[in-house]
N, C-alpha and C positions, 0 to 999 in steps of 0.2 A: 334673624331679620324680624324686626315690629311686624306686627298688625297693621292692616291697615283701617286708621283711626274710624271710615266710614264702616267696614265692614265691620267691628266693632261695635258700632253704633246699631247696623243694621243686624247683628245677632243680639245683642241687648234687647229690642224693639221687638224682636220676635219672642224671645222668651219672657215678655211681659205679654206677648199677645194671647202665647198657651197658658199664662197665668189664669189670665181672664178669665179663657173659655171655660177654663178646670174649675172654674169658681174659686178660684184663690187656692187653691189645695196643692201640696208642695207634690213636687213628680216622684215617681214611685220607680223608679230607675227605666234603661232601656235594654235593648235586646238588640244586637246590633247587628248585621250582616255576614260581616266582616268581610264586607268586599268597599274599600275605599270611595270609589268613586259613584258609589250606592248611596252608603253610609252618610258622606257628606253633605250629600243633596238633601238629606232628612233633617229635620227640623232639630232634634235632638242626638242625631248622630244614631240614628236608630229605632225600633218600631216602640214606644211607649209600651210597658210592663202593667201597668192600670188600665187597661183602656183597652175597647172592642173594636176588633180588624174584623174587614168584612171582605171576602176574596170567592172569585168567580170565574167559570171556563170561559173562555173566550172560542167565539166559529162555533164547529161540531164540540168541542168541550165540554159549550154549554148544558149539555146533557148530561154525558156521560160523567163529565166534572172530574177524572184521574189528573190530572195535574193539580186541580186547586186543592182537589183531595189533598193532593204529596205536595204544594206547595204548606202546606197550613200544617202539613204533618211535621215536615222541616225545620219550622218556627215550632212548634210544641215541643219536640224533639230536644230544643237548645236550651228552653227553661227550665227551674229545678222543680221535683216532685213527681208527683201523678198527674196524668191527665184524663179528665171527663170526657170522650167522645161521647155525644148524644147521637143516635141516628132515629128515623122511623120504618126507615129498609134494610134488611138485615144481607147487606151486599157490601161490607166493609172489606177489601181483603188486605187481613194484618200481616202480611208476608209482606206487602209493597210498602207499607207501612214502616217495618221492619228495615226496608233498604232505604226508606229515607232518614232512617236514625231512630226511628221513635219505637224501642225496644218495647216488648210484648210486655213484660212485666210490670210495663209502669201503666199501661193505658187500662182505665175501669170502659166499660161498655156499658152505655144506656139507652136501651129499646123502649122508644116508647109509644104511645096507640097512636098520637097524630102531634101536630106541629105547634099547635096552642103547649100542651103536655111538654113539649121537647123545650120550647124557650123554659116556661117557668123552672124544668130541670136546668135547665141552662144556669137559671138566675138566682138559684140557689146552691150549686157547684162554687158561679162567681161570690157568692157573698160567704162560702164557707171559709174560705179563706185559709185554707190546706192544701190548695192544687199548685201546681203549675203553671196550668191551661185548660182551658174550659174550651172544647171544639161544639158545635153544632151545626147540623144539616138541614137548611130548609132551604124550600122555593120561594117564600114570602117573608117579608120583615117591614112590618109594620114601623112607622116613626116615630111609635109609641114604645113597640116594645123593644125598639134599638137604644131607644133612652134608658129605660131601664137595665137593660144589660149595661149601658156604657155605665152608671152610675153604680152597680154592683161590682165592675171590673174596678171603678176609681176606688171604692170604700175596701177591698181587700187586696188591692197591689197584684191584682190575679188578671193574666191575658186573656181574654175572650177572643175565641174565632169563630166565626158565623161563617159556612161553606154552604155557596145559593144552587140549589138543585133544580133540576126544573125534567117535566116528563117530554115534553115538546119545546122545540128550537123556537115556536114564537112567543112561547112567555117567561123567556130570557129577557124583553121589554121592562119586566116589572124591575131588572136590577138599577135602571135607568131613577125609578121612586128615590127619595133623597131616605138618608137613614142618619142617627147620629154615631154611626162609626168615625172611629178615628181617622182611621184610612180604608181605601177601596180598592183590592185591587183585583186585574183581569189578567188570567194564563191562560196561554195560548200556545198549543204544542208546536214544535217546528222539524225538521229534517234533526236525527241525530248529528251529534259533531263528528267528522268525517276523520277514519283511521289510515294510517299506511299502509294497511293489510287490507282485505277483504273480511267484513264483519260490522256490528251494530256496534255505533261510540255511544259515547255517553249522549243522554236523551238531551234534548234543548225546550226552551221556551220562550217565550215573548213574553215577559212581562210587562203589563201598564201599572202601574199606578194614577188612578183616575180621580182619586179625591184624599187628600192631607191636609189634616188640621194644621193652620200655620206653615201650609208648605206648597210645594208647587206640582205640578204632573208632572211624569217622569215614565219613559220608557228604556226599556231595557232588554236584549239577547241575555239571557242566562241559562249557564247546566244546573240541569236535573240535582237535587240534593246528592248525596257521597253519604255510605254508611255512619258519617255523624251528623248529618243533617244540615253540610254547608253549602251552597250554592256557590256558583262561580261563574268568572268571567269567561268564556271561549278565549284557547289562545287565541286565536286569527282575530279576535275580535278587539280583545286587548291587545294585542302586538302587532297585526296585520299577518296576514296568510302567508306559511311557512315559503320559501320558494323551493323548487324541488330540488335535490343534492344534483351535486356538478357531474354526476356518470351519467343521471337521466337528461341531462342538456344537453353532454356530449350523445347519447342514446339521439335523442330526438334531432339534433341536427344530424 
């Protein structure tokens, strides 16, 4: 079956728009989900490979930030090389890490005295252009210096992830500040996915997606990454909730 000739039109229109904004600079490939109905809602079929994602707890998260932690670990996980964690609290634990794919031997750790220290570490990870992925941890991100990291992620085809931390639930406000990330996004932990037996499923999350370059908001139920770092759809969510076998219907009647 054809294309249809507008939709066509209106992917053409878009990939002139992220021309644009890129300054004219050819894409530097993507990173893709590989969950279909994710994937295609993205501008490029995927999270841009040049270019700094900025990702944040959503509720109580906000704090403690274990999901955007293991969402960011997820997406590093799946690109090739090493990766640069920056932290400036020495509370990383590489075991969780480890379960969302992103094995111990590839991540460097870099501790540094304060948050000013940690971007420019950042911003020369990104410009070295031998990583992976360049993670960082901070509560604040200036419009200045999201610029800079977005344009050190464009000039070495290296992922920047920026993970917003914050000591107290009210200056989670600050992620509201506009940044030049690529995309934004908000996890948000939810009830495990539910097993047949008595026991803890696979962990869930809320994902938003709250700001894409050339693209639209987007909300999402997704599992917890899997030992290679892939996310997924809930069955019941992609298929509708299992109904219970025909012995527990005759049971219950």
């Amino acid at each position: 079956m054809l294309a249809d000739p507008s939709h066509r039109a209106f992917e053409a229109l878009r990939a002139e728009i992220a021309k644009i904004e890129a300054g004219g600079r050819a894409g530097k490939g993507v990173l893709a989900f590989g969950i279909p109905e994710l994937d295609r809602r993205l501008p490029a079929g995927g999270l841009p490979l040049g270019a700094l994602h900025e990702v944040a707890g959503g509720g109580a998260g906000a704090v403690d930030c274990a999901s955007s932690a293991l969402f960011a670990a997820s997406l590093a996980a799946r690109t090739q090389g090493q990766v640069l964690w920056c932290i400036t609290r020495p509370d990383l634990f590489a075991p969780a890490l480890f379960q969302a794919g992103l094995a111990p031997e590839r991540v460097i750790y870099l501790e540094a005295g304060d948050e000013k220290t940690l971007l420019a570490c950042c911003e020369e990870g990104l410009r070295h252009g031998g990583l992976g992925a360049v993670v960082g941890e901070v509560s604040r991100l200036s419009s200045t210096a999201s610029r800079r990291l977005q344009l050190a992620a464009e000039s070495a085809s290296t992922m920047g992830i920026i993970v917003r931390r914050w000591r107290r639930q009210q200056d989670a406000a600050d992620f509201g500040q506009p940044t030049a990330a690529t995309t934004r996004w908000r996890v948000s932990p939810l009830p495990s996915s539910p097993l047949p037996t008595p026991g803890v499923g696979r962990a869930r999350w809320f994902v938003e997606l709250i700001r894409c370059r050339a693209g639209e908001r987007l909300e999402f139920e997704l599992e917890a990454p899997d030992a290679a770092g892939r996310l997924a759809l809930p069955a019941d969510v992609a298929y509708g909730p299992v109904s219970a076998p025909s012995w527990e219907r005759r049971a219950a009647g």
